[in-house]
Structures are given as C-alpha cells and as structure tokens.
PDB file of N, CA, C and O in Angstrom:
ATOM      1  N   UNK A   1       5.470 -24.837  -2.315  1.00  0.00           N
ATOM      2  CA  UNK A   1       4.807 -23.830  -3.099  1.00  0.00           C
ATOM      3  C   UNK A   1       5.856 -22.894  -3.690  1.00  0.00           C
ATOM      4  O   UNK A   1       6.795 -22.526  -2.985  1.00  0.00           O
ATOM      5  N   UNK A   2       5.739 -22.515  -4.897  1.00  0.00           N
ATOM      6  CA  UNK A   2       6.637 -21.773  -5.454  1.00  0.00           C
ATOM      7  C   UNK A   2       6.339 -20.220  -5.083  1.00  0.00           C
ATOM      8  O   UNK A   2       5.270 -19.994  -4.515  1.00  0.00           O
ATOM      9  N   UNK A   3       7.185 -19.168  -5.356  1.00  0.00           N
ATOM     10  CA  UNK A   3       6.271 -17.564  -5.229  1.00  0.00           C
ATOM     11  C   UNK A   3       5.962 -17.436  -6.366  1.00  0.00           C
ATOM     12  O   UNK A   3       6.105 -16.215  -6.313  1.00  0.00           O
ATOM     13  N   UNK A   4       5.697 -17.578  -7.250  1.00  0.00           N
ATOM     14  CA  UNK A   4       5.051 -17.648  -8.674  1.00  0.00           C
ATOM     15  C   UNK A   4       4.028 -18.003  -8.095  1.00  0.00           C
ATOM     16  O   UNK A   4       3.448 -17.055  -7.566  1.00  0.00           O
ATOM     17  N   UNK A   5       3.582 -18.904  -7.973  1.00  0.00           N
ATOM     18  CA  UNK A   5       1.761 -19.770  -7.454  1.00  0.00           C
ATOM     19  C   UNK A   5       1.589 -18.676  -6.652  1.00  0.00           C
ATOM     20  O   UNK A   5       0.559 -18.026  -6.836  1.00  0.00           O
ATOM     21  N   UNK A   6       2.513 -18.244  -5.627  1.00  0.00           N
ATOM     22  CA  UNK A   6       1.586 -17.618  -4.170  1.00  0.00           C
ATOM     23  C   UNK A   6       1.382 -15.961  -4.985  1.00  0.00           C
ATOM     24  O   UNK A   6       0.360 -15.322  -4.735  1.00  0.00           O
ATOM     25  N   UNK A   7       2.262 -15.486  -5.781  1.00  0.00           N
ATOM     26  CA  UNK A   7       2.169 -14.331  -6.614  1.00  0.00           C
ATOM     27  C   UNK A   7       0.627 -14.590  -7.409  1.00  0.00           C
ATOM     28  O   UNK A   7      -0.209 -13.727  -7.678  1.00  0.00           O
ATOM     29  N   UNK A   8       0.599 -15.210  -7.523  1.00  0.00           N
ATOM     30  CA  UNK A   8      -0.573 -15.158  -8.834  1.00  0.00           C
ATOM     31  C   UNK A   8      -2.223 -15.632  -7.666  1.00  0.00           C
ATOM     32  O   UNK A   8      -3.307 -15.075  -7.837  1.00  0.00           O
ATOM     33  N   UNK A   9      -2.002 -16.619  -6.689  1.00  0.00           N
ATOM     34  CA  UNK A   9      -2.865 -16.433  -5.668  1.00  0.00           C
ATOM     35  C   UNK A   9      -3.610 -15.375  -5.095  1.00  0.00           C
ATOM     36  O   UNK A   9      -4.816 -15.234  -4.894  1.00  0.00           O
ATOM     37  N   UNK A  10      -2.545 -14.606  -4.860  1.00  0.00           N
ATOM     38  CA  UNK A  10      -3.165 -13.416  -3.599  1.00  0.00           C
ATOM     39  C   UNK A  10      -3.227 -12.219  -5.103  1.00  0.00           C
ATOM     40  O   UNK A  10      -3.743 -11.145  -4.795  1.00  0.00           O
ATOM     41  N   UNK A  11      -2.889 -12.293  -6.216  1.00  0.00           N
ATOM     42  CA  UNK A  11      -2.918 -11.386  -7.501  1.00  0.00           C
ATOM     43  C   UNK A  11      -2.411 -10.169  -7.071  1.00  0.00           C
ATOM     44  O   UNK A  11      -2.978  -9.078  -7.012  1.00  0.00           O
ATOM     45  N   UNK A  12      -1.059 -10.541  -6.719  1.00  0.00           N
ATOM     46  CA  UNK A  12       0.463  -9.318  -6.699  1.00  0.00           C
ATOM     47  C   UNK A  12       1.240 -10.059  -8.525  1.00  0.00           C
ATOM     48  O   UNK A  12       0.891 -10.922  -9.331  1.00  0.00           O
ATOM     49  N   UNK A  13       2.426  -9.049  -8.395  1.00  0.00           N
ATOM     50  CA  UNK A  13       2.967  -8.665 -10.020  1.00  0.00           C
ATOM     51  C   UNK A  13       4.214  -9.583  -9.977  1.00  0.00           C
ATOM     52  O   UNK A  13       5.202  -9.388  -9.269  1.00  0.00           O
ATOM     53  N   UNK A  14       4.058 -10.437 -10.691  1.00  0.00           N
ATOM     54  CA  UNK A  14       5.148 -11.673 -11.095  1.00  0.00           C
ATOM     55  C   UNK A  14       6.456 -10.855 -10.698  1.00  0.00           C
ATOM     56  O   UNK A  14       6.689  -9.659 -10.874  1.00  0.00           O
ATOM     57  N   UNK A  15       7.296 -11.908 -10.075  1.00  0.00           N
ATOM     58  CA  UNK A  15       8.136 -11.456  -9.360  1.00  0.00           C
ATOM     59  C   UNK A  15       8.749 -10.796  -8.323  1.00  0.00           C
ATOM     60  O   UNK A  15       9.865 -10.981  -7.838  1.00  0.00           O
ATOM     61  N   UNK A  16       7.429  -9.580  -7.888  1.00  0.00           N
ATOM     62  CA  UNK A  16       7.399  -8.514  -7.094  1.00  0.00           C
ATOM     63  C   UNK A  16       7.941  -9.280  -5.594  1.00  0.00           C
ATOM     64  O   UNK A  16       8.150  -8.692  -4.533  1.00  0.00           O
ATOM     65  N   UNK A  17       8.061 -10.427  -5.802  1.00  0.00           N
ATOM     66  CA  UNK A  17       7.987 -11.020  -3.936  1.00  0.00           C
ATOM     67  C   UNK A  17       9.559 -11.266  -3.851  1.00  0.00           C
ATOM     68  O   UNK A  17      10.253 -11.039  -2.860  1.00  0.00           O
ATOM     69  N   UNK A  18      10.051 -11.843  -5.245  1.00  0.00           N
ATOM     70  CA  UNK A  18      12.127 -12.117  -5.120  1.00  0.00           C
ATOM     71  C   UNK A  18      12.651 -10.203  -4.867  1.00  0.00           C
ATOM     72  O   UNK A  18      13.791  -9.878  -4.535  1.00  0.00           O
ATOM     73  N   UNK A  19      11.712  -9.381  -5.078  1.00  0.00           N
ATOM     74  CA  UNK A  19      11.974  -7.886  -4.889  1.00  0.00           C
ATOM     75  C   UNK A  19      12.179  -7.365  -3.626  1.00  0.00           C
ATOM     76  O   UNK A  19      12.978  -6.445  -3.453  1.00  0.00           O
ATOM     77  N   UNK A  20      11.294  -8.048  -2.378  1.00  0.00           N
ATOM     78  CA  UNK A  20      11.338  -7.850  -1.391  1.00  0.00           C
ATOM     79  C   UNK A  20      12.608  -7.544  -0.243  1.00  0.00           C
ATOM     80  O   UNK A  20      12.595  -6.835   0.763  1.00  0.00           O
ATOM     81  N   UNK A  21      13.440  -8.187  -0.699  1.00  0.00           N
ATOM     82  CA  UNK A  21      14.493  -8.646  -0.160  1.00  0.00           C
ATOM     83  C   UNK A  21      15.583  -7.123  -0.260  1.00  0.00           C
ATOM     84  O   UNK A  21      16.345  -6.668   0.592  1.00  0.00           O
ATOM     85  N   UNK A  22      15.340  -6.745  -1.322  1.00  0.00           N
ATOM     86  CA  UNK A  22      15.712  -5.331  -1.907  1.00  0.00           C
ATOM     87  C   UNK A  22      15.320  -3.911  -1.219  1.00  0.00           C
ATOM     88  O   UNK A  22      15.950  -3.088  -0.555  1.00  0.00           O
ATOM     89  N   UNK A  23      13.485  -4.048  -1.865  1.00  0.00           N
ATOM     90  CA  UNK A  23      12.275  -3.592  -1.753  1.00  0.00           C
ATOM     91  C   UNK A  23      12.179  -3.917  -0.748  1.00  0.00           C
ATOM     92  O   UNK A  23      12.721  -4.932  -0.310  1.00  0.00           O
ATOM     93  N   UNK A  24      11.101  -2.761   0.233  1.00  0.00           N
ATOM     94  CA  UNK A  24      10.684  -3.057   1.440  1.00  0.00           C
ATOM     95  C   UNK A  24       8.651  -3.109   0.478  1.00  0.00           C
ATOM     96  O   UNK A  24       8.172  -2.198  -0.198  1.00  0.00           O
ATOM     97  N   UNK A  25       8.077  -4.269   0.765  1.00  0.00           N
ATOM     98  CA  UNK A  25       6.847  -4.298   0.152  1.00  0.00           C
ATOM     99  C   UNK A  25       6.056  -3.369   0.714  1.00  0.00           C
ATOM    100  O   UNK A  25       6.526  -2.865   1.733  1.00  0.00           O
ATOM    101  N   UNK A  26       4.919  -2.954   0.342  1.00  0.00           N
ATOM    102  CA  UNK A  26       3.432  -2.198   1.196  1.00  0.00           C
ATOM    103  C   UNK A  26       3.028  -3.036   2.080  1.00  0.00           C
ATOM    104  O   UNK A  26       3.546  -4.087   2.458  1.00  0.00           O
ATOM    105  N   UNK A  27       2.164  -2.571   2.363  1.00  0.00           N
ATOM    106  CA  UNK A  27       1.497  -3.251   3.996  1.00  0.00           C
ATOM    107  C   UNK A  27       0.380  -4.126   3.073  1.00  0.00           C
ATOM    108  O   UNK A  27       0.323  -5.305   3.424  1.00  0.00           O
ATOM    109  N   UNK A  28      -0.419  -3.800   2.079  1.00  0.00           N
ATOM    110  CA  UNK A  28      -1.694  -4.520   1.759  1.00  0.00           C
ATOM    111  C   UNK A  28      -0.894  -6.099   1.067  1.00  0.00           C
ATOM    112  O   UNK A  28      -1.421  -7.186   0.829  1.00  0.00           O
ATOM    113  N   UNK A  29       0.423  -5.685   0.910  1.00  0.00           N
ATOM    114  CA  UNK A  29       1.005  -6.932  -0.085  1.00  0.00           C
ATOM    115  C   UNK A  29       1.260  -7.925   1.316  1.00  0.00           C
ATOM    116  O   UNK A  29       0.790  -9.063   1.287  1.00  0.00           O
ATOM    117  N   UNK A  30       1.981  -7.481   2.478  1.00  0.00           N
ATOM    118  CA  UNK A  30       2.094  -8.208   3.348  1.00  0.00           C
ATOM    119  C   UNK A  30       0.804  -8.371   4.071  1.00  0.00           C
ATOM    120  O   UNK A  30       0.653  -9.266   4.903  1.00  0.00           O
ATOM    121  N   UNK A  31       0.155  -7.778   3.857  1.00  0.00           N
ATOM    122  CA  UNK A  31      -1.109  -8.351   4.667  1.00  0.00           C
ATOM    123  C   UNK A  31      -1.869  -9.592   3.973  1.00  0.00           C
ATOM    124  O   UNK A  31      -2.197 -10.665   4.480  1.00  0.00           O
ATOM    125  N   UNK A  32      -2.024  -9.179   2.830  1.00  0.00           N
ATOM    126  CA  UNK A  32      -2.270 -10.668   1.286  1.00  0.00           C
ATOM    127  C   UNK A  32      -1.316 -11.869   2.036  1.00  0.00           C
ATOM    128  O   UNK A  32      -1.751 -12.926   2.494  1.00  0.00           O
ATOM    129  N   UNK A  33      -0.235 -11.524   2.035  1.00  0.00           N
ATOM    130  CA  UNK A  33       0.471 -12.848   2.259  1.00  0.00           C
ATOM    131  C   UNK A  33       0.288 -13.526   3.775  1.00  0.00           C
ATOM    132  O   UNK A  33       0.620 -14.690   3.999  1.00  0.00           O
ATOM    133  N   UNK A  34      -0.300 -12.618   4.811  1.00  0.00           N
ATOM    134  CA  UNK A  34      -0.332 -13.313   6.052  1.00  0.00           C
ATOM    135  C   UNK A  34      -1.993 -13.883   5.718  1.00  0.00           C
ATOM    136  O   UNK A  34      -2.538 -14.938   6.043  1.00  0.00           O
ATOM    137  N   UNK A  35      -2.334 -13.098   5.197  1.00  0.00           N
ATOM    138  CA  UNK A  35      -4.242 -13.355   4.734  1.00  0.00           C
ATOM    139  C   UNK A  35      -3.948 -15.198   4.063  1.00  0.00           C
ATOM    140  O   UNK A  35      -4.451 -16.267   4.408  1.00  0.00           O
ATOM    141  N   UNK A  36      -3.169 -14.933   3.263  1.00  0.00           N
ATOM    142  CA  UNK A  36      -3.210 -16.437   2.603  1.00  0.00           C
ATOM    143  C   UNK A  36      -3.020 -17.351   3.375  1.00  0.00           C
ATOM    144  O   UNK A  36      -3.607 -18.379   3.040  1.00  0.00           O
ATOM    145  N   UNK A  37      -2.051 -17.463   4.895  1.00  0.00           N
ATOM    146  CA  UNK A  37      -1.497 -18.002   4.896  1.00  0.00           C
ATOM    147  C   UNK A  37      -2.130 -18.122   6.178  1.00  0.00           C
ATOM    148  O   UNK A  37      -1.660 -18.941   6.967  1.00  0.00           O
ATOM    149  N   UNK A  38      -3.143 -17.419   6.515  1.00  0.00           N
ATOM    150  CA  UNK A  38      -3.752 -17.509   7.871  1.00  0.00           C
ATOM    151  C   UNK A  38      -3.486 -17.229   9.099  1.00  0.00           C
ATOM    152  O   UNK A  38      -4.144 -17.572  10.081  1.00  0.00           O
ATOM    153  N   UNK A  39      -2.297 -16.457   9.069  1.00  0.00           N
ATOM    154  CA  UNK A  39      -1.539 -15.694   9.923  1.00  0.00           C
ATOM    155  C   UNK A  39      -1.600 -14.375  10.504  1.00  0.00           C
ATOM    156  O   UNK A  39      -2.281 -13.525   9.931  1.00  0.00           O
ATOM    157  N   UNK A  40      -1.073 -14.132  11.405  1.00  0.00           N
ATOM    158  CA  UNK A  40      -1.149 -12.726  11.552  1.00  0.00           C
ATOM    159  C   UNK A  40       0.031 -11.701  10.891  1.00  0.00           C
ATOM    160  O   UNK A  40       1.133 -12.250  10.918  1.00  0.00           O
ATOM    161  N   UNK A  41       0.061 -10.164  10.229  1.00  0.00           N
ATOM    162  CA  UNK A  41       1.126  -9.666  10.063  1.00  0.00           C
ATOM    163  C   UNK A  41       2.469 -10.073  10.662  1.00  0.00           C
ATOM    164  O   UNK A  41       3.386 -10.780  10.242  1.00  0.00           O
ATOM    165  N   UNK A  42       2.214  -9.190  12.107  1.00  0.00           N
ATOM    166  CA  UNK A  42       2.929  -9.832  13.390  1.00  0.00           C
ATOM    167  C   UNK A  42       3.651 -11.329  13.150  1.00  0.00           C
ATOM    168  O   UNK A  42       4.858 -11.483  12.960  1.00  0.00           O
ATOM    169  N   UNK A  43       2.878 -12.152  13.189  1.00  0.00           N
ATOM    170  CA  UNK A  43       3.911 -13.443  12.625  1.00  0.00           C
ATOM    171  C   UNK A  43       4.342 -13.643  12.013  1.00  0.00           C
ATOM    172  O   UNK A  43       5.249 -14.474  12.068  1.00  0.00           O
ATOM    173  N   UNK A  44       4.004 -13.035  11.020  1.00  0.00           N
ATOM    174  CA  UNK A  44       4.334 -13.395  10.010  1.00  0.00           C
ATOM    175  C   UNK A  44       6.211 -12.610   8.955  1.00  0.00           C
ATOM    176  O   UNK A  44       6.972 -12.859   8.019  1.00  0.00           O
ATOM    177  N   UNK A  45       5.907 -11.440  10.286  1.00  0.00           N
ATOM    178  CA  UNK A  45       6.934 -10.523  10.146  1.00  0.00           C
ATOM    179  C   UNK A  45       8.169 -11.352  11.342  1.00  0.00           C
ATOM    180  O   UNK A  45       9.212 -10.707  11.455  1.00  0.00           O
ATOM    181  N   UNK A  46       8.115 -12.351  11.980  1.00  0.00           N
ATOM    182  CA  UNK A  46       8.353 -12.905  13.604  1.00  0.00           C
ATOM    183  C   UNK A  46       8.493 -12.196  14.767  1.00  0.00           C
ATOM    184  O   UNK A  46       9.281 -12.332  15.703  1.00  0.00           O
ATOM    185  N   UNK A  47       7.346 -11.188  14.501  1.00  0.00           N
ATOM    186  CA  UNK A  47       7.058 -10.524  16.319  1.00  0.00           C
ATOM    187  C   UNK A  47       6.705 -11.429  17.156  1.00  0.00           C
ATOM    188  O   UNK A  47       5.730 -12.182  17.175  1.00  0.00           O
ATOM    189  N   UNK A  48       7.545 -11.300  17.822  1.00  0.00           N
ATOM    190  CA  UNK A  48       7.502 -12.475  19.256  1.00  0.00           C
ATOM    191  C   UNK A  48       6.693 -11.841  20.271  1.00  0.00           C
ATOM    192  O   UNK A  48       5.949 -12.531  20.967  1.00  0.00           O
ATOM    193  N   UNK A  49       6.801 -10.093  20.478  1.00  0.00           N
ATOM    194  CA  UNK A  49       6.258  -9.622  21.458  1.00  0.00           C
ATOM    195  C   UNK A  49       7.495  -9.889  22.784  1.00  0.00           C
ATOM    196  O   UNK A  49       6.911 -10.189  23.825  1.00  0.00           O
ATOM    197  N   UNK A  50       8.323  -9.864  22.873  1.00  0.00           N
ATOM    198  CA  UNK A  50       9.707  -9.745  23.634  1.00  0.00           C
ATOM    199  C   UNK A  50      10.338  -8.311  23.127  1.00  0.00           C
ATOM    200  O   UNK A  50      10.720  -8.140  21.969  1.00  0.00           O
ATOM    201  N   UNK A  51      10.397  -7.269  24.188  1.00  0.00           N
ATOM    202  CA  UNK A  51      10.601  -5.917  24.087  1.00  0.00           C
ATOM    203  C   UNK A  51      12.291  -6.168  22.867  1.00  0.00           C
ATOM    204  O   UNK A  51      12.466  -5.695  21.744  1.00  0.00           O
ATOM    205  N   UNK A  52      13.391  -7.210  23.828  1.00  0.00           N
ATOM    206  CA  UNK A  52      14.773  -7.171  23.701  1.00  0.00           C
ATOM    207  C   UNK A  52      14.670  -7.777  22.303  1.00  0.00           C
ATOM    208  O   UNK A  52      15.269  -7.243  21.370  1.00  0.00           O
ATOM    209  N   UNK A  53      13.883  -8.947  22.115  1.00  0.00           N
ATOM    210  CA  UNK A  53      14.464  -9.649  20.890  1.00  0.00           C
ATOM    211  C   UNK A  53      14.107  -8.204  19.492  1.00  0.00           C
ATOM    212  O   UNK A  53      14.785  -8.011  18.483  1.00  0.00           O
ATOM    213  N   UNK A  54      12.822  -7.402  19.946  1.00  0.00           N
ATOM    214  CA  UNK A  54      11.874  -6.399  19.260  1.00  0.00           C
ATOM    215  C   UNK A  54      13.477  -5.097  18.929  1.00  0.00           C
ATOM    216  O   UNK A  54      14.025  -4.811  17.865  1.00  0.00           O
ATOM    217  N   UNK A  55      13.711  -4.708  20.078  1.00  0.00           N
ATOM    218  CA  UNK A  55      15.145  -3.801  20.011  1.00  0.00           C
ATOM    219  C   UNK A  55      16.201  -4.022  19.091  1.00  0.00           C
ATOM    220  O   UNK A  55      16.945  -3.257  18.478  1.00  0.00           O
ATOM    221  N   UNK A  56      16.074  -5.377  19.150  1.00  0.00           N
ATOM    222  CA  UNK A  56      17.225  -6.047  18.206  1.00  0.00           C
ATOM    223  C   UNK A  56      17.200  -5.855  16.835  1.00  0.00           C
ATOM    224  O   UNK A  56      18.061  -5.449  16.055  1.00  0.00           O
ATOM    225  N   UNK A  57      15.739  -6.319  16.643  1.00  0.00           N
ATOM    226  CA  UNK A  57      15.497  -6.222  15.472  1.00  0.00           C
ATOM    227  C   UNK A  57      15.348  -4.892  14.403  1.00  0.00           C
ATOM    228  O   UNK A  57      15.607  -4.841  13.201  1.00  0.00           O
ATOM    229  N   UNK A  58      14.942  -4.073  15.121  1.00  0.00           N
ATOM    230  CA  UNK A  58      14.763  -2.692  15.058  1.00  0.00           C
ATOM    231  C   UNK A  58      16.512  -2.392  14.891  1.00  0.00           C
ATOM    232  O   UNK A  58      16.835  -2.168  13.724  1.00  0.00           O
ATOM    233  N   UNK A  59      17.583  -2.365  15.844  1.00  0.00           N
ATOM    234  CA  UNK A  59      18.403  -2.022  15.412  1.00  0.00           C
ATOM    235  C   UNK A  59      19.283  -3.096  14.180  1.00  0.00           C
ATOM    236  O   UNK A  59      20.499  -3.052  14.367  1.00  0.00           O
ATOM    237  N   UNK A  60      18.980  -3.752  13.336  1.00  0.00           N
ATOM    238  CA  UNK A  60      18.839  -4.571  12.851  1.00  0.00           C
ATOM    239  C   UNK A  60      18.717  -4.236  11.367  1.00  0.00           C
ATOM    240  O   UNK A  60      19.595  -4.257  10.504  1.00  0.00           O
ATOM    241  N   UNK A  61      17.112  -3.847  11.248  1.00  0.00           N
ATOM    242  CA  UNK A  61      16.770  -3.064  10.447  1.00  0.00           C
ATOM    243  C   UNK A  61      17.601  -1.997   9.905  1.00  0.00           C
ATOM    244  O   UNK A  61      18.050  -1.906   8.763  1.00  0.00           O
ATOM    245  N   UNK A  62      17.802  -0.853  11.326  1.00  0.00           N
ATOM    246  CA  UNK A  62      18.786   0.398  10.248  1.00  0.00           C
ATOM    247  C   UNK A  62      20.127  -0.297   9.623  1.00  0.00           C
ATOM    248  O   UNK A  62      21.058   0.493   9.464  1.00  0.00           O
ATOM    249  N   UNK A  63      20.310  -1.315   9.338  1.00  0.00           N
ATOM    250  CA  UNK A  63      21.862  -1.225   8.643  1.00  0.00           C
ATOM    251  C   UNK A  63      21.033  -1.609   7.045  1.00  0.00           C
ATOM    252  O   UNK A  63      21.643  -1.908   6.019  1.00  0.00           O
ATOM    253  N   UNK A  64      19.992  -1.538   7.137  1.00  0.00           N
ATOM    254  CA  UNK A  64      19.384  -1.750   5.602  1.00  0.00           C
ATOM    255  C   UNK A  64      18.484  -0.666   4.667  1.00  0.00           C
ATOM    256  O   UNK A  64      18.154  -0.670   3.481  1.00  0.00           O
ATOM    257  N   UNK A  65      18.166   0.605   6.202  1.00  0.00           N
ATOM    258  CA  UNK A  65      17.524   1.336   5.789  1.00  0.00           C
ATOM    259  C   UNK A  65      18.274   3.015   5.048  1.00  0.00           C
ATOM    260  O   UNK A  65      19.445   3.355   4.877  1.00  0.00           O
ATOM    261  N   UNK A  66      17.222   3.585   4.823  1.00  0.00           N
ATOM    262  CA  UNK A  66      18.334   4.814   4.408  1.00  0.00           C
ATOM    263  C   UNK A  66      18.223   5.677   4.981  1.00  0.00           C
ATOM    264  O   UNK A  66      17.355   5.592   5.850  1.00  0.00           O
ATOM    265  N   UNK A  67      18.808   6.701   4.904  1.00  0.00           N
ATOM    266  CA  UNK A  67      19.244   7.583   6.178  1.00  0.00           C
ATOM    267  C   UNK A  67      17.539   8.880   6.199  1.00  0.00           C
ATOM    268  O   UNK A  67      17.182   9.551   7.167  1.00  0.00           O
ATOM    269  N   UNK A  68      17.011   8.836   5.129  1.00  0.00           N
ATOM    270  CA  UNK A  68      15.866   9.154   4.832  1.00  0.00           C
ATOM    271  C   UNK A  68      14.812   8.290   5.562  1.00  0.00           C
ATOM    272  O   UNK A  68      14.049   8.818   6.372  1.00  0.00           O
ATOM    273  N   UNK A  69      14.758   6.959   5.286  1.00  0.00           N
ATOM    274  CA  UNK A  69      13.639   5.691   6.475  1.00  0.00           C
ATOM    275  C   UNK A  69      14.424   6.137   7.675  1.00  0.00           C
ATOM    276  O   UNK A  69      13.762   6.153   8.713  1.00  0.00           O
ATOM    277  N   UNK A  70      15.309   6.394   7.746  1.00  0.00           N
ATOM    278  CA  UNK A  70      15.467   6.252  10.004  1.00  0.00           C
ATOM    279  C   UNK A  70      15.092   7.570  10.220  1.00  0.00           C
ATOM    280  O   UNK A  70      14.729   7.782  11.377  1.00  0.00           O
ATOM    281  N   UNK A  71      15.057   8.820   9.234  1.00  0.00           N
ATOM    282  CA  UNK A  71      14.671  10.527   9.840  1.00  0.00           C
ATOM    283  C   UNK A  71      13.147  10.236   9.926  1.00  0.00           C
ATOM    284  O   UNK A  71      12.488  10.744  10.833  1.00  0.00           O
ATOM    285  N   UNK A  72      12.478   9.287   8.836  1.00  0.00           N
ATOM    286  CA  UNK A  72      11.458   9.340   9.385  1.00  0.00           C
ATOM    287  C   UNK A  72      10.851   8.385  10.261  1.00  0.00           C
ATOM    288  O   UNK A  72       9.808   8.689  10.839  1.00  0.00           O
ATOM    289  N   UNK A  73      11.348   7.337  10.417  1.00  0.00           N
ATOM    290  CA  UNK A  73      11.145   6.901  11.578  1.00  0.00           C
ATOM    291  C   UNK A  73      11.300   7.474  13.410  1.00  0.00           C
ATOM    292  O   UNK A  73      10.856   7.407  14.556  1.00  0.00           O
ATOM    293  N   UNK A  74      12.099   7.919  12.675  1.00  0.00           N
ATOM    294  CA  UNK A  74      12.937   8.715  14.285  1.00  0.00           C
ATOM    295  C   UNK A  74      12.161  10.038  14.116  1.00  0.00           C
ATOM    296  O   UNK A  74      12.680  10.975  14.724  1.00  0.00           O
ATOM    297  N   UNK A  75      10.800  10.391  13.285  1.00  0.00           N
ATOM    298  CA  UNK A  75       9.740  11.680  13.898  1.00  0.00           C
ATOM    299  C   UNK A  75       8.526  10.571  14.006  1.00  0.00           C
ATOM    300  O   UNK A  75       7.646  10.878  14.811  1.00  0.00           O
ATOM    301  N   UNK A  76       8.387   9.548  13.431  1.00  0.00           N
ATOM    302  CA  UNK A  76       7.230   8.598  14.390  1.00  0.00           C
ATOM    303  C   UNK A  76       7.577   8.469  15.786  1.00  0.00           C
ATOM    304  O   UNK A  76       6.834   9.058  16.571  1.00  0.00           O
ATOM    305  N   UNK A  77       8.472   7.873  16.220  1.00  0.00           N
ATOM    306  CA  UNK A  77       9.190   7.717  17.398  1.00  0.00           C
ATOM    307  C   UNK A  77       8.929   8.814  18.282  1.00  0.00           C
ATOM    308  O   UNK A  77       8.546   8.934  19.445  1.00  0.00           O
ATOM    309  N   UNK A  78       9.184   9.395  17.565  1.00  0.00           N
ATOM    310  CA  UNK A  78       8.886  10.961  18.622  1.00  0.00           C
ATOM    311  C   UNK A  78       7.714  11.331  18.952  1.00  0.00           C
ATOM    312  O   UNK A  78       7.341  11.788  20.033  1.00  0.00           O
ATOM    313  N   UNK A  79       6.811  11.026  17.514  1.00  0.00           N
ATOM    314  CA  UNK A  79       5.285  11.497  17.895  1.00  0.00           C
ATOM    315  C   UNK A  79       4.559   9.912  18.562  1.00  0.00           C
ATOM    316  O   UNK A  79       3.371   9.830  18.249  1.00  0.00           O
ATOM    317  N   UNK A  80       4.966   8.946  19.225  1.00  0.00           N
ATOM    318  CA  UNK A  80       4.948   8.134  19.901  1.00  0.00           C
ATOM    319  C   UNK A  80       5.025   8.503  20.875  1.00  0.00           C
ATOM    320  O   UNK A  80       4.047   8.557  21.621  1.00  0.00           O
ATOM    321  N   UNK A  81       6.200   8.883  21.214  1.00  0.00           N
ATOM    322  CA  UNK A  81       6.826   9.469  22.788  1.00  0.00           C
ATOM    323  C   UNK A  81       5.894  10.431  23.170  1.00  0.00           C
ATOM    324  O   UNK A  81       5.628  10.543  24.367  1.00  0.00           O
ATOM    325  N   UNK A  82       5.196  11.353  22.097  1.00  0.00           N
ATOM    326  CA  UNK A  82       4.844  12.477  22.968  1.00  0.00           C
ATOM    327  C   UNK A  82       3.232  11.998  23.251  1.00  0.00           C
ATOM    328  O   UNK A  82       2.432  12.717  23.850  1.00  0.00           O
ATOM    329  N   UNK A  83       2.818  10.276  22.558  1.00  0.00           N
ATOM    330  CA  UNK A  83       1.153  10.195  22.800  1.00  0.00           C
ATOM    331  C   UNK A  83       0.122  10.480  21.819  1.00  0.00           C
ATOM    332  O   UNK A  83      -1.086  10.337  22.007  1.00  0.00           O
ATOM    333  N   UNK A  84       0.855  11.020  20.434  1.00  0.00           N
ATOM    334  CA  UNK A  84       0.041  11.449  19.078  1.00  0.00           C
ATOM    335  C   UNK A  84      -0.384  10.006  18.917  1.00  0.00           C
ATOM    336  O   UNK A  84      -1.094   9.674  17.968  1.00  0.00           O
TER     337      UNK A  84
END
C-alpha cells in the first residue's frame, strides 16, 4: 500500500504522513491510522507495556523533542506524580 492510498483512505492531506517523521501528527490522525488498520494506538505506536523498554523510549524521544515539548511534558509528569 502506498501512503498516498492510505492518505486519501482515512481522508488526511496528501503528503501530511512523509511529514510525520519531522512533524509529530495529532492524535485523531494517529488514531485514523490505527482505526484503518485495526489496531490499537498503543500498537501501533509499539507499546509493549514493559516499564524498561517504555523508559527507553521516552528517553529516546527527548533527543527529537524541543526544549519547549520536554517543559511541558515534565509539568504532565508532575501533575501525574501528584494524582491530577
């Protein structure tokens, strides 16, 4: 399957999916694509549900994010910790 076909399937914006890689997509675009595909987010993202491989990935992530995505991640985190 090409992402052209799966772009025009789930009716996201030609090209928007080679963007990703760049672009971090919305949640309704990744949810379209696990929807198509009969999957869950979670899998589709490869949550294994393994705390260590999960850590990894997470630290993983910040070498792509900006220092703006980890401040706000790191006040989710917090309002996690405290049970919000």
């Amino acid at each position: 399957m090409s992402i052209r076909k799966l772009e025009q399937d789930i009716g996201i914006a030609d090209k928007s999916i080679s963007k990703w890689d760049k672009m971090m997509p919305s949640i309704d675009k990744v949810e379209k694509v696990a929807k198509y595909f009969g999957v869950t987010v979670d899998s589709l993202l490869g949550y294994t549900g393994n705390y260590d491989d999960d850590l990894l990935k997470l630290m993983d992530m910040a070498s792509w994010l900006s220092k703006e995505d980890i401040v706000a991640l790191l006040v989710v985190a917090e309002q996690l910790k405290k049970g919000k």
